[in-house]
C-alpha positions as CSV (number, residue, x, y, z in Angstrom):
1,X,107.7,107.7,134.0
2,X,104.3,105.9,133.8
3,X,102.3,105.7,130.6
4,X,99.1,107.6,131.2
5,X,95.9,108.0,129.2
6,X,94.4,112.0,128.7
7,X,91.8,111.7,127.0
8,X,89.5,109.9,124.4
9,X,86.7,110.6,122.0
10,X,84.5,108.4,119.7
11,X,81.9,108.7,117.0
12,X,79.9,106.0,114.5
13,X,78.8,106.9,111.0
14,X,76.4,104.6,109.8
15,X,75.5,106.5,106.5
16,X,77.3,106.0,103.2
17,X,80.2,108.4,103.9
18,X,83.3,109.1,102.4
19,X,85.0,109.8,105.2
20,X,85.0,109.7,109.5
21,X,85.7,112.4,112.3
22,X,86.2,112.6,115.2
23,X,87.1,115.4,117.6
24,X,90.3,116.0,119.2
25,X,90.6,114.1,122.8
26,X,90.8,116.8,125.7
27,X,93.9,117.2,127.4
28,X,96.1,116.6,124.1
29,X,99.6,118.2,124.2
30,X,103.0,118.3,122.1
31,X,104.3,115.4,122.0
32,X,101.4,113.1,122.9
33,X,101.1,109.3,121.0
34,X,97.7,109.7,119.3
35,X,96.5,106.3,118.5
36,X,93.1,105.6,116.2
37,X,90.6,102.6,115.6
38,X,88.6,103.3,112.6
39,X,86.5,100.5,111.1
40,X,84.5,101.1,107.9
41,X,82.8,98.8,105.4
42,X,84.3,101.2,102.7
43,X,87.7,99.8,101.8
44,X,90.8,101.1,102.9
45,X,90.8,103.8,105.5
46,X,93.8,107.0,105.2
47,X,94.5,110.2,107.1
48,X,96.7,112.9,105.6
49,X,99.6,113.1,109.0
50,X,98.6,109.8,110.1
51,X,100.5,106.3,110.0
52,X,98.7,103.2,109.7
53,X,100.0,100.5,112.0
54,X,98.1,97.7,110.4
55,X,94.7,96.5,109.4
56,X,92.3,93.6,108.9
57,X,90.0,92.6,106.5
58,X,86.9,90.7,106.2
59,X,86.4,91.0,102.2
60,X,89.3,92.5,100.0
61,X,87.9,96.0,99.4
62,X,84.9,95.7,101.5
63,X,85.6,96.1,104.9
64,X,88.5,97.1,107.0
65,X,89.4,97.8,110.6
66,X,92.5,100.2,110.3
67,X,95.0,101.2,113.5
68,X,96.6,104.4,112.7
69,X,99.2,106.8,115.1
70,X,100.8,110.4,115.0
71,X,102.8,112.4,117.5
72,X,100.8,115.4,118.6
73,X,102.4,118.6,117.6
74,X,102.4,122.1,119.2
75,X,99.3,122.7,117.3
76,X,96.5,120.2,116.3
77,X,93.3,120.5,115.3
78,X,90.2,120.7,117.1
79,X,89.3,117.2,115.2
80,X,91.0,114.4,112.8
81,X,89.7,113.0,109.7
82,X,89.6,109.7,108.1
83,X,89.4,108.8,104.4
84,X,87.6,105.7,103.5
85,X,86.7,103.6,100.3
């Protein structure tokens, strides 16, 4: 079986925020590897259902680039938020 990408979606936030989202890529089904960049200049970033791979950081506490994955289930939201700072 090949490994085939649905769907994507993107947005920037360049105000102070306390958190990022992003809508729900089309084409999403049960069982489907969600995988998410988030960058922010806030500190750490989290998501409640979400597990964070790994992360760099330019300045401890100041900015970090954050991989994060979950395994879609039968029923997701319409979009995913991202804790930061």
């Amino acid at each position: 079986m090949a490994i085939a990408q649905r769907g994507s979606t993107t947005n920037a936030k360049t105000a102070s925020a306390n958190s990022i989202s992003c809508s729900k890529p089309t084409g999403v089904v049960s069982g489907d590897l969600l995988l998410a960049l988030v960058t922010s200049n806030d500190g750490t970033i989290t998501s409640s259902g979400w597990t964070r791979l790994g992360h760099g950081s330019g300045q401890p506490d100041l900015f970090d680039s954050t991989w994060l994955y979950k395994i879609a289930g039968g029923s997701e939201p319409s979009s995913y938020s991202f804790a930061t700072g």
